[in-house]
C-alpha positions as CSV (number, residue, x, y, z in Angstrom):
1,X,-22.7,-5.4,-53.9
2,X,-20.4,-2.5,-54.6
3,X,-20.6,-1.2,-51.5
4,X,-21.7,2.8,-53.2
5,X,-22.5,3.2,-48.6
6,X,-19.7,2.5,-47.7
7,X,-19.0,6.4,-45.8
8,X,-22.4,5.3,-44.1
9,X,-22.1,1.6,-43.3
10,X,-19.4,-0.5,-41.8
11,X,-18.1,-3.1,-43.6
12,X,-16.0,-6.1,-42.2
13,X,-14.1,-8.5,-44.4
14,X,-11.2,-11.5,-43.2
15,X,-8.0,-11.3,-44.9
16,X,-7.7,-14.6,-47.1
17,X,-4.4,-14.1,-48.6
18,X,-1.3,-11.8,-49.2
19,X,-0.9,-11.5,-52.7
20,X,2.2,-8.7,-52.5
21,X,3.3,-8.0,-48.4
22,X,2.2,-4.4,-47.7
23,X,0.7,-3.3,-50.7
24,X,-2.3,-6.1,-52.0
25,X,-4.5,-8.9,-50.2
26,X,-7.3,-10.7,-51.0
27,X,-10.1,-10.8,-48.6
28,X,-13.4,-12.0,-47.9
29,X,-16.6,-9.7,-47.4
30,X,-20.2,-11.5,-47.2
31,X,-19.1,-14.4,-48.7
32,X,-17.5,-13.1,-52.1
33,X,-13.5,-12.9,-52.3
34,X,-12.0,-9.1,-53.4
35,X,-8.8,-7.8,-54.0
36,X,-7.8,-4.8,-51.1
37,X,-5.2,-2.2,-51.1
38,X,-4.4,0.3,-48.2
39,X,-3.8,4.2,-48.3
40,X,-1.8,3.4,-45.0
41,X,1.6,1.8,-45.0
42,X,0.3,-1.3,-43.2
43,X,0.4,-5.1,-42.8
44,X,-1.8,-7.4,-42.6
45,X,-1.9,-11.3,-42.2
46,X,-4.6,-14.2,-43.0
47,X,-7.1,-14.6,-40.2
48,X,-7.2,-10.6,-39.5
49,X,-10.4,-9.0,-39.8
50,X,-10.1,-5.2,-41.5
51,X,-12.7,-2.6,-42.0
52,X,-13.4,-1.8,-46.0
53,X,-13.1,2.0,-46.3
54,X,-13.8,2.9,-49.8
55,X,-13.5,1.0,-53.3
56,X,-11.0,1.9,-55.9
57,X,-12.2,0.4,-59.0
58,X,-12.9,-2.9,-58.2
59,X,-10.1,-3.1,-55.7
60,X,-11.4,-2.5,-51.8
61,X,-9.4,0.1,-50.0
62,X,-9.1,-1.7,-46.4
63,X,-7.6,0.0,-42.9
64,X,-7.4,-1.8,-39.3
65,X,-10.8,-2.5,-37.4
């Protein structure tokens, strides 16, 4: 899944882990691990769920559900 919908379909993933505070996490989306980014300053912690936005090479642009 590359998620090519992703202006037409929501997508939920969990936040796994934060690999640099405020610019990179890993998080989980139907089962499979990714690495996120956000265009917003923003933090986020493991256990919070986030919406996947868009997809920058294979790194998942994420924002607040």
């Amino acid at each position: 899944m590359f998620f090519e919908d992703l202006p037409d379909e929501y997508v939920e993933g969990l936040v796994d882990e934060v690999v640099r505070p405020g610019k990179e996490w890993r998080i989980k989306v139907h089962g499979v691990y990714w690495y996120a980014m956000s265009q917003a300053e923003r933090d986020f912690s493991p256990g919070d769920y986030v919406r996947v936005v868009g997809r920058k090479n294979l790194r998942l642009i994420i924002a607040p559900c």
